[in-house]
Backbone as a chain_set.jsonl record, in Angstrom:
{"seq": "XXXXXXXXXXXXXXXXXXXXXXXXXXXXXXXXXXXXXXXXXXXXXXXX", "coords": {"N": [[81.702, 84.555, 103.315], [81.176, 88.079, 102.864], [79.236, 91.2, 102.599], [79.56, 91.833, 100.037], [80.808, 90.033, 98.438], [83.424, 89.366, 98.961], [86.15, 87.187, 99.963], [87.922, 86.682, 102.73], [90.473, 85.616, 101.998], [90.638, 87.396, 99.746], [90.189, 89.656, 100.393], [92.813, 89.967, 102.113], [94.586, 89.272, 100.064], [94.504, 91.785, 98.578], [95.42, 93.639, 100.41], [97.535, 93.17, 100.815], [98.718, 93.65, 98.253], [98.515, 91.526, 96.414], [98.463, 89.946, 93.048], [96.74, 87.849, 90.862], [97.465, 85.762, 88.759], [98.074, 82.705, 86.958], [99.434, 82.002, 88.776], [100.023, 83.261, 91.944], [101.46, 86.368, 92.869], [103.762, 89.328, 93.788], [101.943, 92.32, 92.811], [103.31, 94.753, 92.717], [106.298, 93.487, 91.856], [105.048, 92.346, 89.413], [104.876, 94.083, 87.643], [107.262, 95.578, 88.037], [108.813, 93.78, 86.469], [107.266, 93.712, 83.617], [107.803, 96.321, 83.066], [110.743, 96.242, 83.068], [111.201, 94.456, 81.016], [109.837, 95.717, 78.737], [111.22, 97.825, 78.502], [113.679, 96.818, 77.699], [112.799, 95.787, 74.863], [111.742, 93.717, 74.818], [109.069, 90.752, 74.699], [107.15, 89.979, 77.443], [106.234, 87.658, 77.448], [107.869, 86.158, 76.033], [109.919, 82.736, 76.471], [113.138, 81.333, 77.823]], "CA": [[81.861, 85.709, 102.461], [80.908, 88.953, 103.351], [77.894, 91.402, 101.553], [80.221, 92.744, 98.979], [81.125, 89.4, 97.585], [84.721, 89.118, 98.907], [86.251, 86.164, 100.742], [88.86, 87.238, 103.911], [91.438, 85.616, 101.213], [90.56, 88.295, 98.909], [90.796, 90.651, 100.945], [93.918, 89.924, 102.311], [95.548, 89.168, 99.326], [94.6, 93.551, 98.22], [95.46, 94.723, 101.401], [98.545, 93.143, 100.915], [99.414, 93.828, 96.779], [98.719, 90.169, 95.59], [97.663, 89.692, 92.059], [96.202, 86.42, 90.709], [97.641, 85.226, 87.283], [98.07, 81.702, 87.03], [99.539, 81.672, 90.301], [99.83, 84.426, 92.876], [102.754, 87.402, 92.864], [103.181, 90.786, 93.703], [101.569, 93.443, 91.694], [104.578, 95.646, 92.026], [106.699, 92.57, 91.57], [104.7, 91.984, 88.024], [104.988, 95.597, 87.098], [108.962, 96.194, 87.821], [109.311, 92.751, 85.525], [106.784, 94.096, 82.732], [108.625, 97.454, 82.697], [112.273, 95.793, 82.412], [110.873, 93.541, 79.279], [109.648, 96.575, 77.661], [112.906, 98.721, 78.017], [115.114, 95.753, 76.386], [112.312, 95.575, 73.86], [111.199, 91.976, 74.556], [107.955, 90.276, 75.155], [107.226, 89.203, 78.762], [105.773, 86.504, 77.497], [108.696, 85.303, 75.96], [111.101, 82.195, 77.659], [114.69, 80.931, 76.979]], "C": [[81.053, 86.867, 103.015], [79.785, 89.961, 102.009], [78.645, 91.451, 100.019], [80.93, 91.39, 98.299], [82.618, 88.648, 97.974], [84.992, 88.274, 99.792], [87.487, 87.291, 102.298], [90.053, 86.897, 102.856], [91.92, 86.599, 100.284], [90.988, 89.465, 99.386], [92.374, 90.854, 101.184], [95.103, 90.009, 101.699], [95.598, 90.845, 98.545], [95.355, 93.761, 98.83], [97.07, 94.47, 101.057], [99.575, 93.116, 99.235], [99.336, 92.542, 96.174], [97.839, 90.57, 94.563], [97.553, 88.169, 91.529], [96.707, 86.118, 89.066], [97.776, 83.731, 87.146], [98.341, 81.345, 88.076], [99.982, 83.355, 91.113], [101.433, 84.818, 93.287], [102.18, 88.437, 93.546], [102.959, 91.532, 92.817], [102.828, 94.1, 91.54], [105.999, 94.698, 91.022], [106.625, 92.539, 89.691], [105.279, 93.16, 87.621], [106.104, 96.191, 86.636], [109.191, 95.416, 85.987], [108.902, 93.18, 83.671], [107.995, 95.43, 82.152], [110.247, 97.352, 82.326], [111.89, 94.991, 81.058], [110.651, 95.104, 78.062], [110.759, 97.614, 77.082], [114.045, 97.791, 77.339], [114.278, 95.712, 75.35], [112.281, 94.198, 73.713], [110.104, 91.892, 75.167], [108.158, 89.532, 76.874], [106.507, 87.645, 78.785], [106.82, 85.297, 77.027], [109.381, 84.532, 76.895], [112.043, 81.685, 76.709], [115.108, 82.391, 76.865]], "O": [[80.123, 86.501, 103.734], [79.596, 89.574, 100.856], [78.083, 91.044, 99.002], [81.772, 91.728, 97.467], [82.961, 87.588, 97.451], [84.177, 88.311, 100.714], [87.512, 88.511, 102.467], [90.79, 87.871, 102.702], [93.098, 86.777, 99.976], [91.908, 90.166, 98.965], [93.059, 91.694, 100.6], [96.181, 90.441, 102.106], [96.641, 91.153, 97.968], [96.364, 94.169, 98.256], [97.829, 95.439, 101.021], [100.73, 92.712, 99.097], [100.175, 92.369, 95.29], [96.819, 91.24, 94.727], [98.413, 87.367, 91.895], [95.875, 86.456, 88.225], [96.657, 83.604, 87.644], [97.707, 80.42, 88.583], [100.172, 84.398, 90.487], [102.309, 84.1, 93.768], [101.015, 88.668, 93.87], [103.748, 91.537, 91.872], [103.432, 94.09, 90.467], [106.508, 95.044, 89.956], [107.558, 92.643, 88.895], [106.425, 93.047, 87.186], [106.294, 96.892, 85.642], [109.493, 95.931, 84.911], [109.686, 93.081, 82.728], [108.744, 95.427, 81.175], [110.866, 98.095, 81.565], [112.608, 95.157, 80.071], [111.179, 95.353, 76.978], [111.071, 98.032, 75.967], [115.012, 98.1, 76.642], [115.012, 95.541, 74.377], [112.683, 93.568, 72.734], [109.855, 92.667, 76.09], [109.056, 88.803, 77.295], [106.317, 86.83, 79.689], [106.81, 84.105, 77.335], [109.632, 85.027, 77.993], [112.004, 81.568, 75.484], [116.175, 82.688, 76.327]]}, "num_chains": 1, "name": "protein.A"}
C-alpha cells in the first residue's frame, strides 16, 4: 500500500470508473440503470 492508504487495486479500479457495491460495476453503468428506474417511477431496488 502506498502513503495515502490506497492499494494498486484501488487505484486501478478509479482510474478506471469501478464502484464497489456488493460486487464490482461501472459507476456510469450504475448511474444510466438508477436514472432509467427513476424515469419509469420504480425502485432500483426492486426485482421480478
Amino acid at each position: 500500500m502506498s502513503e495515502e492508504g490506497v492499494t494498486p487495486q484501488q487505484r486501478w479500479d478509479q482510474k478506471n470508473g469501478y464502484i464497489t457495491k456488493s460486487f464490482r460495476m461501472y459507476k456510469g453503468q450504475a448511474e444510466t440503470f438508477k436514472k432509467v428506474c427513476e424515469e419509469r417511477g420504480c425502485s432500483p431496488h426492486m426485482r421480478g
